[in-house]
NUNUZA-171330 format. One line per field, with one value per residue: x negated, z negated, y of N, C-alpha, C in turn; residue in one letter. Coordinates in Angstrom, 3 decimals. Example, Ala and Ser with C-alpha at 12.3 -4.5 7.8 and 13.67 -1.06 7.14 Angstrom:
n_X = c(-13.190/-12.850)
n_Z = c(-7.800/-7.080)
n_Y = c(-5.690/-2.250)
ca_X = c(-12.300/-13.670)
ca_Z = c(-7.800/-7.140)
ca_Y = c(-4.500/-1.060)
c_X = c(-13.200/-12.900)
c_Z = c(-7.800/-7.870)
c_Y = c(-3.300/0.030)
drendren = c(A/S)
END
This chain:
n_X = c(-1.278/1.937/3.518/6.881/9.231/11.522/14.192/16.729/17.491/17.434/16.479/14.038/13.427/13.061/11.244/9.361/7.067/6.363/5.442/3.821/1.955/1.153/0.584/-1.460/-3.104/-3.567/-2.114/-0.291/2.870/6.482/9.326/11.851/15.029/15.069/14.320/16.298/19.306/21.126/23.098/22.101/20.050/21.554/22.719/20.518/19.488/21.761/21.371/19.457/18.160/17.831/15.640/15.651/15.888/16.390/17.982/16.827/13.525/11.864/9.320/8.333/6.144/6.010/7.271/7.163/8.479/8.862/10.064/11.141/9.461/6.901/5.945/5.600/3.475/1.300/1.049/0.101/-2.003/-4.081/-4.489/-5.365/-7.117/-7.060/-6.976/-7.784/-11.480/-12.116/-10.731/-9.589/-9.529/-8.223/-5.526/-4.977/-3.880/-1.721/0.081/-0.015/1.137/3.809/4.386/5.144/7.457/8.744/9.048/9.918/12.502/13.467/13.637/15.545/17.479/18.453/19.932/22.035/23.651/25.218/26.678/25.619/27.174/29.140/29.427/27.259/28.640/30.805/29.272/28.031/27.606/26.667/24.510/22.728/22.313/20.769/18.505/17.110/16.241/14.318/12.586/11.203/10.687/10.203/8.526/5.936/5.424/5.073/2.938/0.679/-0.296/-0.852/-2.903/-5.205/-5.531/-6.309/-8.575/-10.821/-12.343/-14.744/-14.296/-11.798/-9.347/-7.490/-9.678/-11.738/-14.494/-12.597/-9.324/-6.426/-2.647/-2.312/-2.672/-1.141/0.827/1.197/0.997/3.094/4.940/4.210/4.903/7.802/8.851/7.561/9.188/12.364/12.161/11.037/9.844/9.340/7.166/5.269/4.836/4.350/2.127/-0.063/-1.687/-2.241/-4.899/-6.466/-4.341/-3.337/-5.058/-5.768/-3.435/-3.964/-6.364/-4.841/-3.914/-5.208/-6.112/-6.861/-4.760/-2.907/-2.563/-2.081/0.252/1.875/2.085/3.770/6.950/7.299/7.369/10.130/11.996/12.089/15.082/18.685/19.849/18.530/16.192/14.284/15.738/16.916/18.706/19.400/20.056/19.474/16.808/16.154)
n_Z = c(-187.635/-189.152/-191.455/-191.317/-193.734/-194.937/-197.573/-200.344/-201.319/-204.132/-206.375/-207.505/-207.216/-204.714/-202.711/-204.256/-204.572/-202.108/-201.806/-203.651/-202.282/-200.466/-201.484/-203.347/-201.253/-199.843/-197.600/-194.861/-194.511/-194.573/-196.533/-195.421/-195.979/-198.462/-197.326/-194.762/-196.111/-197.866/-195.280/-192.690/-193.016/-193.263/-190.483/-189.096/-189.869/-188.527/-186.149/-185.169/-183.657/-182.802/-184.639/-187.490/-189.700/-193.168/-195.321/-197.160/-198.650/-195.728/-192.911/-190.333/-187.781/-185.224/-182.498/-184.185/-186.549/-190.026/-192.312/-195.632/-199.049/-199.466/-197.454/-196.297/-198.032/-198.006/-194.899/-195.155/-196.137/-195.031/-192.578/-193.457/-195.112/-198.167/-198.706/-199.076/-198.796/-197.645/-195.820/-197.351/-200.186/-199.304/-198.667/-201.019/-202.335/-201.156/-202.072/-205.113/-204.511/-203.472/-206.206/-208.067/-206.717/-207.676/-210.319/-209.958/-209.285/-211.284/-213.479/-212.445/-212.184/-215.566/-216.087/-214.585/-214.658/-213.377/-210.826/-208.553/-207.610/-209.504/-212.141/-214.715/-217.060/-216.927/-217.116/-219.944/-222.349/-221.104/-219.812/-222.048/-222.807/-220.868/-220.745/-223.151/-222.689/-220.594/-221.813/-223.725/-222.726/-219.656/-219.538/-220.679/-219.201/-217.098/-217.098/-219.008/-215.871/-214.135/-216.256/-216.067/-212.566/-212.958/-214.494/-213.289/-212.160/-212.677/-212.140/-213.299/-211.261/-209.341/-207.623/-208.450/-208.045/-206.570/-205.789/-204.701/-202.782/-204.772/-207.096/-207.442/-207.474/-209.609/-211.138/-211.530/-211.975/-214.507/-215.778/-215.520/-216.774/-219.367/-219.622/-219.599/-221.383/-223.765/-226.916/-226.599/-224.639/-226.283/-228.004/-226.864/-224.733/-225.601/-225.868/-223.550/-222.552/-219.558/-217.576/-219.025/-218.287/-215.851/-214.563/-216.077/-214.763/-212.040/-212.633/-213.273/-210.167/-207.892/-205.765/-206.734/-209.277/-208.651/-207.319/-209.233/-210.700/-208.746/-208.075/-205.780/-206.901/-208.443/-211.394/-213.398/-214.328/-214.642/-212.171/-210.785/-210.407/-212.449/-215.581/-219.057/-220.964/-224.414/-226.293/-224.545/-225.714/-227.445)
n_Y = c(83.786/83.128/80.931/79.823/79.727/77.279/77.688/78.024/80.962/81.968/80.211/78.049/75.290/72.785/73.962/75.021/74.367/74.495/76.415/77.305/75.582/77.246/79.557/79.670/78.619/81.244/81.695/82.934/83.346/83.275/83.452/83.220/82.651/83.947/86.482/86.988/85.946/83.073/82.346/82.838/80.165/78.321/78.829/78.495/75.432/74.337/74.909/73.237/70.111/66.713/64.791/66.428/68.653/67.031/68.329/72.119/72.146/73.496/73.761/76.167/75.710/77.508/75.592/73.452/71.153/70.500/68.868/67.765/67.821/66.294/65.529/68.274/69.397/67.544/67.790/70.177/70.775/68.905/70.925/73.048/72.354/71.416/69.132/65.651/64.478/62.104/59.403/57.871/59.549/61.258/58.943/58.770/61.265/61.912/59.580/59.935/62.563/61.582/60.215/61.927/62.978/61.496/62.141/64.194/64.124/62.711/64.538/66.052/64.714/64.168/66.449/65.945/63.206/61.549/62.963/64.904/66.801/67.410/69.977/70.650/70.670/68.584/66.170/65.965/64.349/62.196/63.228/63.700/61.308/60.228/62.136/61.624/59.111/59.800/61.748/60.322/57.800/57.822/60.111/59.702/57.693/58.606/60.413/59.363/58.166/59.989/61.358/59.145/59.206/62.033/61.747/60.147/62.053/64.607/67.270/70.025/69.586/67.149/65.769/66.801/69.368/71.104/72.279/70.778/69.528/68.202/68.951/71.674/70.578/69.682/71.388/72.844/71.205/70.318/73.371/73.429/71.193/72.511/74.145/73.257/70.871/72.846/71.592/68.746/68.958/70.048/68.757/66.162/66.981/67.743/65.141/64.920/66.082/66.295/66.603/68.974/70.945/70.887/71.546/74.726/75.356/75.601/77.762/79.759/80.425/82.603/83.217/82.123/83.391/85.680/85.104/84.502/87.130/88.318/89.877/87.836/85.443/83.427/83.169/80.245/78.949/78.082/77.052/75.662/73.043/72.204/72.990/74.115/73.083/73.361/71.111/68.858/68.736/67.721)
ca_X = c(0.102/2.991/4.666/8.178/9.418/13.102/14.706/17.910/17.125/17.387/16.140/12.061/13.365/12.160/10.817/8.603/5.974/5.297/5.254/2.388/0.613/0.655/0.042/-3.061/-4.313/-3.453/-1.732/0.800/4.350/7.681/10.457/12.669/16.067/14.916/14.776/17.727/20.111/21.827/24.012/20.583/19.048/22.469/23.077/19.221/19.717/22.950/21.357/18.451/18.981/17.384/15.046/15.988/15.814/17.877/18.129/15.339/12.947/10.837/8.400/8.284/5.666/6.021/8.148/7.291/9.473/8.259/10.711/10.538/8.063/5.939/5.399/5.246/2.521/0.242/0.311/-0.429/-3.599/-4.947/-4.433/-6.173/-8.555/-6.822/-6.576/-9.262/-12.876/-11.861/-9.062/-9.366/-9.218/-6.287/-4.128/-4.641/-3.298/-0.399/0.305/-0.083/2.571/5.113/4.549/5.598/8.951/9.576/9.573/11.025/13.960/13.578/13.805/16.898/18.615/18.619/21.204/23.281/22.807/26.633/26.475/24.958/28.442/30.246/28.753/26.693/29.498/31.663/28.611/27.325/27.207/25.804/22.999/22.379/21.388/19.625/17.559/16.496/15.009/13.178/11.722/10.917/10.068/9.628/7.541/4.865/4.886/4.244/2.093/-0.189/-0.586/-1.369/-3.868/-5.749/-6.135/-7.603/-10.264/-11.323/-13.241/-15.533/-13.436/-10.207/-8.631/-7.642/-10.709/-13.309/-14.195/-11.592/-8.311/-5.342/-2.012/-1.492/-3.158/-0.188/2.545/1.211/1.074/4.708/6.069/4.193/5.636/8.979/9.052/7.839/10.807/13.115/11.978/9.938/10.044/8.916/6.160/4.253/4.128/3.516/1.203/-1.623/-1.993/-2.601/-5.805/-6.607/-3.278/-2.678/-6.428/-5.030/-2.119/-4.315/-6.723/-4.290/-2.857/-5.881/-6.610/-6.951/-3.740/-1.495/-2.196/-1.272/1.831/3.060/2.281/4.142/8.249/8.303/7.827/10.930/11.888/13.439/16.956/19.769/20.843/17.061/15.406/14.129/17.150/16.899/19.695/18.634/20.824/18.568/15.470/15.996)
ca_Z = c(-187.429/-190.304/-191.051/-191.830/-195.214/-194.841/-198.676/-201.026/-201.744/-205.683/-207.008/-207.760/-206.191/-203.729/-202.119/-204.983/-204.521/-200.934/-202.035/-204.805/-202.230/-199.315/-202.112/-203.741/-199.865/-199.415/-196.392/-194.433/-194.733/-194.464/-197.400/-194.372/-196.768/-199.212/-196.581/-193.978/-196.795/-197.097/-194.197/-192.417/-193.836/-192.767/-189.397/-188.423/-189.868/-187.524/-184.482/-184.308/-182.804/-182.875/-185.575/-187.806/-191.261/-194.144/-196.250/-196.872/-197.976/-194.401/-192.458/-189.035/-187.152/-183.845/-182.319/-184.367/-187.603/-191.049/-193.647/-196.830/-199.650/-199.952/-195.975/-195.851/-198.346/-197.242/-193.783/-195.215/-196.903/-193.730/-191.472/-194.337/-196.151/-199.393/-198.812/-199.229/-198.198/-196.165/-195.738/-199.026/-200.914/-198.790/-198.792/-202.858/-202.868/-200.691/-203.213/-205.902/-203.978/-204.074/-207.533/-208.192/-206.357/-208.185/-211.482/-210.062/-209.277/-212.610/-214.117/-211.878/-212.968/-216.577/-216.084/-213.275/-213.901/-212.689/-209.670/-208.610/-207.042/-210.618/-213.087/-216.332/-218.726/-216.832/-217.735/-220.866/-222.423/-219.793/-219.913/-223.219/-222.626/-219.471/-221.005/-224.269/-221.929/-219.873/-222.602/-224.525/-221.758/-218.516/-219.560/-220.866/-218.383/-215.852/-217.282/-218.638/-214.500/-213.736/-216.923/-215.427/-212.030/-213.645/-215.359/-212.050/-211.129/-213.578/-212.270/-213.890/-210.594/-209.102/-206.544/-208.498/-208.487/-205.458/-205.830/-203.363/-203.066/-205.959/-208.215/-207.516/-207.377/-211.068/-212.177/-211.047/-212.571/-215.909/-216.138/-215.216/-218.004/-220.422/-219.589/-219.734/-222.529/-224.594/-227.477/-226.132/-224.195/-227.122/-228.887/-225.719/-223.831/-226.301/-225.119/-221.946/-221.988/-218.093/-217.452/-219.262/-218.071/-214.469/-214.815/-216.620/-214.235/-210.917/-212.688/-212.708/-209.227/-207.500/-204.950/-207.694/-209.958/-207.512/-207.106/-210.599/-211.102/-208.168/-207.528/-205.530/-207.802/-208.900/-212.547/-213.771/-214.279/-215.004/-211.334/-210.132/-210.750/-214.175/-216.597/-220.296/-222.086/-225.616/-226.573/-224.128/-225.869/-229.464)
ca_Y = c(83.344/83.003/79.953/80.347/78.618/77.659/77.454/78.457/81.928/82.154/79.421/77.692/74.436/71.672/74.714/76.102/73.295/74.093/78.341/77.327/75.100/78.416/80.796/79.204/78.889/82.697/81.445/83.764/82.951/84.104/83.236/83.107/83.190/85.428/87.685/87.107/84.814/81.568/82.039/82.321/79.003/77.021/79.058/77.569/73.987/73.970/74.939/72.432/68.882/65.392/64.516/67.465/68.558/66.900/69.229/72.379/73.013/72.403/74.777/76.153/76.328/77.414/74.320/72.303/71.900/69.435/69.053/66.621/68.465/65.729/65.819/69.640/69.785/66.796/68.578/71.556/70.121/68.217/71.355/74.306/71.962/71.447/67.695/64.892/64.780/61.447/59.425/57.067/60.290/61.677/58.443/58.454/62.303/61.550/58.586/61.173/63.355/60.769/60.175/63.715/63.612/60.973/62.379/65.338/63.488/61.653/65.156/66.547/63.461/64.824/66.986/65.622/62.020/61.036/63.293/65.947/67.785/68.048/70.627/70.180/70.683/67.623/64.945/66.252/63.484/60.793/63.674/63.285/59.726/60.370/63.220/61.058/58.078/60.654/62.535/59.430/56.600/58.112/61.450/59.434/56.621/59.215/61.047/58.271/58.127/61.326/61.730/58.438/59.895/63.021/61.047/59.880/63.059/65.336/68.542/70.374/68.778/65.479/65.449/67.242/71.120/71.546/71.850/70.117/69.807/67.202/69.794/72.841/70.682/68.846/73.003/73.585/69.647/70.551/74.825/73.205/70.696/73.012/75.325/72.337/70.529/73.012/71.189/67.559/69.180/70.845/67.508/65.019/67.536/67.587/63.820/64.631/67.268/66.449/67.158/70.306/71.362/70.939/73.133/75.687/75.830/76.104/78.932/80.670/80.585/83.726/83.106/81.382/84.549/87.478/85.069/84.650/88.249/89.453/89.547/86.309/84.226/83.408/82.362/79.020/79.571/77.020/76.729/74.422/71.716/72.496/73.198/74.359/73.180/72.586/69.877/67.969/68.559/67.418)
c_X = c(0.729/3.712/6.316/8.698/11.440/13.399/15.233/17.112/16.485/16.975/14.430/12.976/12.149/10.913/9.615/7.316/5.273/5.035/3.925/1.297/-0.203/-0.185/-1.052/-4.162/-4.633/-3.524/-0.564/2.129/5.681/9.033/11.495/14.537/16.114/15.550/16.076/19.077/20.344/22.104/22.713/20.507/20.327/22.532/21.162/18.893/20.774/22.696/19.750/19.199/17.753/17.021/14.609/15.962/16.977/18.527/16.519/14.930/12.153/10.882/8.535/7.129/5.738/7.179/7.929/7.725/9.444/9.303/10.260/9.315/6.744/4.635/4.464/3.698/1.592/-0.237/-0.489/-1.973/-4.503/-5.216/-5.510/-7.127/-8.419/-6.348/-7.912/-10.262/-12.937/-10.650/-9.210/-8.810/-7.841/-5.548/-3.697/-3.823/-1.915/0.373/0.515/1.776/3.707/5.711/5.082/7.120/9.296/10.317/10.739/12.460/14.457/14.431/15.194/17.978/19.442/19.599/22.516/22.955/24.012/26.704/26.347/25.988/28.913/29.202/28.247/27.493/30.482/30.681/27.573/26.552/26.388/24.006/22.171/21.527/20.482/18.284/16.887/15.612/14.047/12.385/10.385/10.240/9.329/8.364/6.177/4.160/3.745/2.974/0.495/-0.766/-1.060/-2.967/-4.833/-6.312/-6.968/-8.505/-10.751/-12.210/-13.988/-14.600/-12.551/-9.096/-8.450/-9.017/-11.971/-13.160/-13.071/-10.072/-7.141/-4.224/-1.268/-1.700/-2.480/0.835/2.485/1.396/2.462/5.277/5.466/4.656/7.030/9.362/9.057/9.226/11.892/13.246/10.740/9.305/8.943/8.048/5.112/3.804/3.722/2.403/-0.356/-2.048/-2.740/-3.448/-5.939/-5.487/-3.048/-4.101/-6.080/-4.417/-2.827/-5.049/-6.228/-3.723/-3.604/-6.412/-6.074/-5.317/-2.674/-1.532/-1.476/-0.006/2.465/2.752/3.501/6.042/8.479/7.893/9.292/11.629/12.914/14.284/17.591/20.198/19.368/17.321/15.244/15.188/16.517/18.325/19.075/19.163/20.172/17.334/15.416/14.857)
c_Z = c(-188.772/-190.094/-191.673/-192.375/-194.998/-196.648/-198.938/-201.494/-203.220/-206.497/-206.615/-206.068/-205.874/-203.413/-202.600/-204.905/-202.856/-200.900/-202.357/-203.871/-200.643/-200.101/-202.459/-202.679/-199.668/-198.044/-195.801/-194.559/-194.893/-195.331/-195.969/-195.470/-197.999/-198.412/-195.427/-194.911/-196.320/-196.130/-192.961/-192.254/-192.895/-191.332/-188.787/-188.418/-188.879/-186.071/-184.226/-184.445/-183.128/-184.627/-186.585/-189.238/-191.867/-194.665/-196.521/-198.422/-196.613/-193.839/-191.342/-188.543/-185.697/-183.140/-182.954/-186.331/-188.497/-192.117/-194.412/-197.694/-199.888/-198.387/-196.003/-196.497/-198.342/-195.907/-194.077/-195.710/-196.228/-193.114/-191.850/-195.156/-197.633/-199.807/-199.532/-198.569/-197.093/-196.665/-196.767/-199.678/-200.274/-198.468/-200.083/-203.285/-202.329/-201.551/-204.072/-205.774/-204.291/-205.297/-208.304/-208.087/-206.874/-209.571/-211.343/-209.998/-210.081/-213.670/-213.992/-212.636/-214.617/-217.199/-215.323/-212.954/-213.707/-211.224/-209.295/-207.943/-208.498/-211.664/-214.108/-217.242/-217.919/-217.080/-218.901/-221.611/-222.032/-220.292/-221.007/-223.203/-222.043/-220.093/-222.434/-223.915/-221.435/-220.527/-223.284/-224.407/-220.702/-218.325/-219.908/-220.141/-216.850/-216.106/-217.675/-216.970/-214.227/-214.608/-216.481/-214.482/-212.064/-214.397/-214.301/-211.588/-212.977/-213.906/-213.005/-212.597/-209.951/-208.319/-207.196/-208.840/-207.578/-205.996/-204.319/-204.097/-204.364/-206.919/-208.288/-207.489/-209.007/-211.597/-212.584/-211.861/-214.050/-216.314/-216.223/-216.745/-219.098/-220.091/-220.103/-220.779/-223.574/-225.420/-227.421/-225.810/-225.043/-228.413/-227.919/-225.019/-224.508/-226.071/-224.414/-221.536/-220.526/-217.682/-217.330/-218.614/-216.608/-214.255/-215.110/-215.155/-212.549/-211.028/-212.716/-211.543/-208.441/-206.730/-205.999/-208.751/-209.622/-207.651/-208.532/-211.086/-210.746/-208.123/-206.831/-205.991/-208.500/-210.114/-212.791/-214.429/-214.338/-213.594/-210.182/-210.905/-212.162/-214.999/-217.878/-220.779/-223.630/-226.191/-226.048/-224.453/-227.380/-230.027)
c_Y = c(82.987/82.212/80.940/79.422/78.708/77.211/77.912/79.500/82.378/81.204/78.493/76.501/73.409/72.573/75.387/75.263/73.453/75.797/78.349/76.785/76.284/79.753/80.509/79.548/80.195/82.468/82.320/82.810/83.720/83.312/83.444/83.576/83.969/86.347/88.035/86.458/83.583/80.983/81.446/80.935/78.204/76.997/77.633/75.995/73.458/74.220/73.566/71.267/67.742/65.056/65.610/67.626/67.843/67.579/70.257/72.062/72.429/74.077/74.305/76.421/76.370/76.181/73.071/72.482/70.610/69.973/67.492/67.406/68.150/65.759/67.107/69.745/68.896/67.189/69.595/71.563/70.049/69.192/72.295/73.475/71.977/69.552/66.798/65.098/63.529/60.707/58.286/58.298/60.804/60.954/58.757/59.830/61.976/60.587/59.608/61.844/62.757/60.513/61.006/64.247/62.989/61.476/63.791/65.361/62.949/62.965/65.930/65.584/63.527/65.509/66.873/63.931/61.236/61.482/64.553/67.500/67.909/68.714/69.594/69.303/69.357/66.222/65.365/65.432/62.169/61.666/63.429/62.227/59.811/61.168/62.012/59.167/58.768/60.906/61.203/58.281/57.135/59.253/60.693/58.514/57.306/59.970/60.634/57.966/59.189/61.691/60.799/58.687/61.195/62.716/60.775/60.474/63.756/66.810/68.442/69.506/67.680/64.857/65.982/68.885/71.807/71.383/71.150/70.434/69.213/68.309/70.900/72.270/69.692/70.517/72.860/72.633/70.401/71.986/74.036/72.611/71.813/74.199/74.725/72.359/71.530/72.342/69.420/67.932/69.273/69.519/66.388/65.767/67.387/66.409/63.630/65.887/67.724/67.123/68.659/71.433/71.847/71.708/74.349/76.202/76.172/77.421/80.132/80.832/81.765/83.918/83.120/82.995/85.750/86.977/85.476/85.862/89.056/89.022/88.353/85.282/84.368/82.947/81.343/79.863/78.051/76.809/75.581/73.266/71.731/73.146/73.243/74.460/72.396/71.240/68.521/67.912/68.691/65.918)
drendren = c(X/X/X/X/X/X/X/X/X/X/X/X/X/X/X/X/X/X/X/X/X/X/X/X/X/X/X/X/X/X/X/X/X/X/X/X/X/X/X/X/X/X/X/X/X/X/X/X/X/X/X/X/X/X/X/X/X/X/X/X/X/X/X/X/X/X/X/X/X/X/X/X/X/X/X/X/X/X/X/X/X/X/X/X/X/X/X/X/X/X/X/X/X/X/X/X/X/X/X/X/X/X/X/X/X/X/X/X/X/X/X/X/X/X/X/X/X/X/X/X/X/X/X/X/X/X/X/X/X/X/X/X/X/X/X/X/X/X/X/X/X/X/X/X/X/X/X/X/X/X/X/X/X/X/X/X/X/X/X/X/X/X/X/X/X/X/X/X/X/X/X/X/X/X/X/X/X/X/X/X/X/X/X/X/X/X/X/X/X/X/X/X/X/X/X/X/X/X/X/X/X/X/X/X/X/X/X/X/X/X/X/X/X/X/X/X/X/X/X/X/X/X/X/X/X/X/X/X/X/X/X/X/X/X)
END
């Protein structure tokens, strides 16, 4: 059976964190607006009812319908075996998870840190600011966290020789950055071996390779999450 991935067609996204943690599995799935569009994606958010998505990305299966990324890919863990070995280890990844959206939201903020309806070029400046705490305070606070829990285990990933979902959605946060901030990365990353060890080795995993070989992967671009304007990475 094939879930079905609801997300904005053209862009990595919320969405690209629960792609990396189906593709790794070499789990079936259906890009749902890839393939039908936008109109798609909105017509289906407008016909369901109660306790309903916010916004996507969020997976269908069958009747039953998980949005939030941090949700989607803690289920997805528990259900395929990419979670913990018991439930200490799989509250601490879920923890993890959170930790994740935060920065990702830390990192969105970067470029839209007045509001996220008026373009780039109308808070250039604000960004400026925003982007030179991030780089400077927040990149290392978090990351200091992340390199900690990867001391924890012997493996390249958070649990050991296994990977989970903390360990494809730390790939995706550290590619992103370096896209972002090249610059900042290539002098804070050497810091953080576990880290960059992590990333390395999700990217060789058999699933994650076929993806970033094949067409759907999709490349950062100025209209996601991760942004490369250089001005923000001096």
């Amino acid at each position: 059976m094939s879930y079905d991935l609801w997300y904005w067609p053209s862009i990595q996204g919320r969405g690209e964190f629960v792609r990396l943690a189906l593709e790794a599995a070499e789990i079936a799935y259906t890009d749902r607006a890839r393939e039908d569009g936008a109109e798609a994606l909105l017509d289906d958010m407008d016909a369901r009812t109660g306790i309903k998505p916010y916004a996507p990305p969020y997976l269908v299966d069958g009747d039953l319908c998980i949005a939030q990324t941090a949700h989607i890919v803690s289920w997805l863990g528990a259900k395929h075996g990419f979670c913990g070995s018991d439930e200490r280890e799989t509250l601490g990844l879920i923890q993890l998870q959170l930790v994740v959206t935060d920065i990702v939201a830390e990192a969105h903020d970067t470029h839209h840190p007045v509001a996220t309806g008026d373009y780039y070029d109308e808070q250039k400046e604000e960004a400026k600011r925003a982007a030179k705490g991030f780089r400077e305070e927040r990149m290392p606070k978090y990351f200091d966290h992340f390199e900690t829990a990867l001391n924890a285990s012997d493996g390249p990933f958070v649990t050991g020789a296994s990977w989970s979902h903390v360990d494809t959605s730390l790939f995706q946060l550290v590619r992103g950055l370096q896209y972002a901030f090249p610059k900042r990365m290539a002098a804070l990353l050497p810091d953080y071996p576990k880290l960059a060890a992590c990333a390395d080795a999700v990217e060789a995993l058999p699933g994650i390779r076929a993806y970033l070989d094949s067409d759907r992967r999709i490349a950062f671009n100025e209209d996601g999450i991760f942004r490369h304007y250089p001005e923000l990475d001096v």
